[in-house]
C-alpha positions in Angstrom: 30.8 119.1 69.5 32.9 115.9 69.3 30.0 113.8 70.5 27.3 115.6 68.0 29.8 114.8 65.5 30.5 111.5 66.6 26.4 111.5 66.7 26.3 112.1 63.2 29.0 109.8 61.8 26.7 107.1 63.3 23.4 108.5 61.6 24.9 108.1 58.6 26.7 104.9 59.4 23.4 103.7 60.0 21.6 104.5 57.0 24.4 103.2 54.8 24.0 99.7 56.0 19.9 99.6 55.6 20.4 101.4 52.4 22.8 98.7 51.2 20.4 96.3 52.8 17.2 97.4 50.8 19.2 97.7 47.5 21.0 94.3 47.8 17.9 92.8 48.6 16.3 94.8 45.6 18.9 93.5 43.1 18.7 89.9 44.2 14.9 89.7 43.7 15.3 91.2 40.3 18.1 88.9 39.1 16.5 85.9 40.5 12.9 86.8 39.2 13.9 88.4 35.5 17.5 87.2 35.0 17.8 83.3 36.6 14.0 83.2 35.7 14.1 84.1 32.7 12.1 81.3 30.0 15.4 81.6 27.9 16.9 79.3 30.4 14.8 76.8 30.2 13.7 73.9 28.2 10.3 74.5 26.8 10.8 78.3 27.7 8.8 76.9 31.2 11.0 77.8 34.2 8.8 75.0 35.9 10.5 72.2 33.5 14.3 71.8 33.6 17.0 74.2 33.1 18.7 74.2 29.4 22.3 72.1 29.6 24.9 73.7 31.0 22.6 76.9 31.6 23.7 77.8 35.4 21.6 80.6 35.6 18.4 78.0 35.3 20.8 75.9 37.6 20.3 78.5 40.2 17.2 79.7 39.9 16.2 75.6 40.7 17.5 76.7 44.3 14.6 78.1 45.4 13.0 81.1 47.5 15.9 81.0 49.6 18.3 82.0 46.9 17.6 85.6 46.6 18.2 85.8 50.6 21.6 84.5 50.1 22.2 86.3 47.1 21.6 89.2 49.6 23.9 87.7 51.7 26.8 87.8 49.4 26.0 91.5 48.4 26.4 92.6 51.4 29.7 91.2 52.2 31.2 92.3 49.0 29.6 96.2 49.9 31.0 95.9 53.1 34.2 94.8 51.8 34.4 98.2 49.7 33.7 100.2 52.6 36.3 98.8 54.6 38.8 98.7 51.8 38.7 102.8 50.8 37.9 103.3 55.4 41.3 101.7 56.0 42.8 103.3 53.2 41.7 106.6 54.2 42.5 106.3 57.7 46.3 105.8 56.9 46.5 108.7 55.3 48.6 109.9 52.0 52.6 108.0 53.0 53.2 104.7 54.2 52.8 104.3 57.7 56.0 103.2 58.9 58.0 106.3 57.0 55.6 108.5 58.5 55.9 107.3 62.0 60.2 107.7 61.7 59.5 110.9 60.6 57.8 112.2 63.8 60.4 110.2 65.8 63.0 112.2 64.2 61.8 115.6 64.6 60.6 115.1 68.0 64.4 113.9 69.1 65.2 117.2 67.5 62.1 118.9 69.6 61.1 120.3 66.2 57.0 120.4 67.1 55.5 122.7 65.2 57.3 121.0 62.1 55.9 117.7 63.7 52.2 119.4 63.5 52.6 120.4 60.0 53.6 116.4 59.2 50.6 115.4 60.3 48.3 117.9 58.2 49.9 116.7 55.4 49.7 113.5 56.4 46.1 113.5 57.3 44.4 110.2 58.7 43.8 108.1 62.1 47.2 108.2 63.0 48.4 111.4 62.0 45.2 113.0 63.8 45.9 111.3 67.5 49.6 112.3 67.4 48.7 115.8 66.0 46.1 115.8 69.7 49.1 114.6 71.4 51.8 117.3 69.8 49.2 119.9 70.5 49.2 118.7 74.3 53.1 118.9 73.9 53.5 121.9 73.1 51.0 123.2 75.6 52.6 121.3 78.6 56.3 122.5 77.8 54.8 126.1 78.7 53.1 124.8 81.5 54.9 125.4 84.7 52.4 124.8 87.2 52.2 120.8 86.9 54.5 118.2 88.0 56.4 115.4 85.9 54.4 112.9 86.5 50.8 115.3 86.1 52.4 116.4 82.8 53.1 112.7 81.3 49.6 111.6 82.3 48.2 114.5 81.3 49.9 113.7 77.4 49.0 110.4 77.8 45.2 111.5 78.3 45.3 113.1 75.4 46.6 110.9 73.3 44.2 108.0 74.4 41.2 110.5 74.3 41.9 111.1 70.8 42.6 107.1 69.9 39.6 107.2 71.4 38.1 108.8 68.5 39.6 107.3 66.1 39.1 103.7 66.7 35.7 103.0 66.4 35.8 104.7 62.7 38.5 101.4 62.3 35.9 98.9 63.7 33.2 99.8 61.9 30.6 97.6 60.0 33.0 94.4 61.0 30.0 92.7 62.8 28.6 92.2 59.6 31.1 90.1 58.7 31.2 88.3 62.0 27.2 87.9 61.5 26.9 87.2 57.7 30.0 84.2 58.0 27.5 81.8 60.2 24.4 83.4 58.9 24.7 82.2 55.6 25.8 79.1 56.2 22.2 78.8 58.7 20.1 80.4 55.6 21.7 77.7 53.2 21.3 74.7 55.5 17.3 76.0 55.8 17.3 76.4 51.5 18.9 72.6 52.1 16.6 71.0 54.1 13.4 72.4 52.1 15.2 70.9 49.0 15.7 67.3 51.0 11.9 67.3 51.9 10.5 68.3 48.3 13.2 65.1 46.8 11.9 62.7 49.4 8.6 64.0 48.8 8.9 62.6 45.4 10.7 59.5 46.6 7.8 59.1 48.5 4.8 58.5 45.9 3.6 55.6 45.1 4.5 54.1 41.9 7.5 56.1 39.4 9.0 58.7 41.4 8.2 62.2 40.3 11.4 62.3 38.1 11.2 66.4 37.9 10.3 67.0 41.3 13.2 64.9 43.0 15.8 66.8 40.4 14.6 70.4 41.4 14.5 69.1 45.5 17.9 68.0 44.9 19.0 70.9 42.7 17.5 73.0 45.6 19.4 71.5 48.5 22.9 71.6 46.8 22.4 75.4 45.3 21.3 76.6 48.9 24.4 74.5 50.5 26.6 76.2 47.9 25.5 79.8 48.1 25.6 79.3 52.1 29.0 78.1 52.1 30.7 80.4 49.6 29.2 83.3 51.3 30.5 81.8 55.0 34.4 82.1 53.2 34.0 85.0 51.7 33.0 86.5 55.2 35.2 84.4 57.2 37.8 85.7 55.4 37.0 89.4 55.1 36.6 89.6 58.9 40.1 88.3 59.3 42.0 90.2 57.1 40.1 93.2 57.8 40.3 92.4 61.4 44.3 92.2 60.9 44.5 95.6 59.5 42.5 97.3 62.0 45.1 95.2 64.8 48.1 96.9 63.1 46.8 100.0 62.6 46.2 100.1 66.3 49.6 98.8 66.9 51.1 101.6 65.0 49.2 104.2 67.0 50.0 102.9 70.1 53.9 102.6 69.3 53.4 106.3 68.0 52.4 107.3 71.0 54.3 105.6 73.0 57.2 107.0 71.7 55.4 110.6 72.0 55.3 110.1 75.9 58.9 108.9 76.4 60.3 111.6 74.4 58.5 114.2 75.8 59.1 112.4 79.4 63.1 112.4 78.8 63.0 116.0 77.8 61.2 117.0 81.4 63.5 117.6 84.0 63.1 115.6 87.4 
């Protein structure tokens, strides 16, 4: 059951990211082709000519093909930021963490278990479900008469790794986007660069007067594309670490809760 559930969660995992894909891509082509496009932005209403002063939507739309692909870029990031935001959130459950964790401490020093169990219901999350796995065990091995010390500390400490098991790769989730998207972009911009460079030599090139219009949009085209790339590099860079941060703690906690699961239950074992 746990793995066709497990199964499941990455079906749908699976289709979230190429929906948010498809409709990130969707959205950029439209805002590119009827918004940044639009012959309101330009001089002439021709979105061939220059872009209106001070109109940074004809600004952009000078970038290029490549734009959109960035744009798509960026879109991503900031869904997969969402998702990881309201993930975490979830996973720690309805207290704070740390007042949760003292809790169990306390009522375990007091070998109140079932009143332990009933925390972590109420508690709900990552956390609260590997130490409910592990108070289950507990409770079981405390009845159990057949097993030795040591069997009955590994056995708890199965248990609770089995079920951290579980739980982490919920945590992890979707942050290879991030760790894709941060050099990604930056490769997608530096291509939308170097296309821009070629069309303003291009027009360097010709004999006589420079093509006045075509070295402006090659050079409008390198620095949007180096621009986009860049700003959606940080934004990843930066969601990967923070994100990456929380997920570290989170596993901290959880392996201090448990840790302090086994040595309790170890000290009330006799030898």
């Amino acid at each position: 059951m746990r793995k066709q559930g497990s199964s499941f969660k990455d079906a749908l995992q699976g289709a979230f990211a190429t929906s948010a894909i498809l409709i990130a891509f969707l959205v950029s082509i439209y805002l590119f082709t009827q918004v940044m496009g639009n012959p309101v932005n330009f001089e002439g209403g021709n979105p061939k000519g220059h872009p209106l002063q001070g109109n940074y939507l004809g600004i952009i739309y000078k970038g290029g093909f490549i734009v959109p692909f960035l744009m798509t870029c960026v879109m991503i990031v900031i869904i997969m930021i969402f998702e990881r935001y309201f993930t975490l959130w979830r996973a720690k459950g309805k207290g704070r963490l740390n007042v949760f964790v003292r809790k169990l401490q306390t009522l375990l020093a007091e070998d109140k278990i079932e009143e332990a169990i009933e925390a972590c219901d109420k508690q709900r999350g990552s956390l609260a479900n590997v130490m409910k796995a592990g108070l289950i065990r507990y409770r079981e091995l405390q009845k159990d008469t057949t097993l030795m010390k040591d069997q009955k500390i590994l056995s708890i400490q199965k248990a609770l790794e089995e079920a951290t098991a579980l739980e982490l790769p919920m945590l992890g989730r979707n942050m290879v986007w991030f760790a894709t998207l941060a050099p990604g972009t930056v490769l997608i911009g530096l291509t939308g660069t170097v296309l821009g460079m070629i069309r303003a030599f291009a027009a360097l090139a010709q004999s006589g007067a420079p093509d006045a219009l075509a070295l402006a949009t090659g050079i409008s085209e390198a620095l949007i594309n180096t621009a986009f790339g860049i700003s959606g590099a940080v934004l990843s860079l930066f969601a990967y670490n923070y994100f990456s941060n929380k997920v570290d703690n989170f596993t901290f906690k959880i392996d201090e809760a448990g840790f302090s699961l086994t040595q309790t239950f170890a000290a009330s074992l006799k030898s």
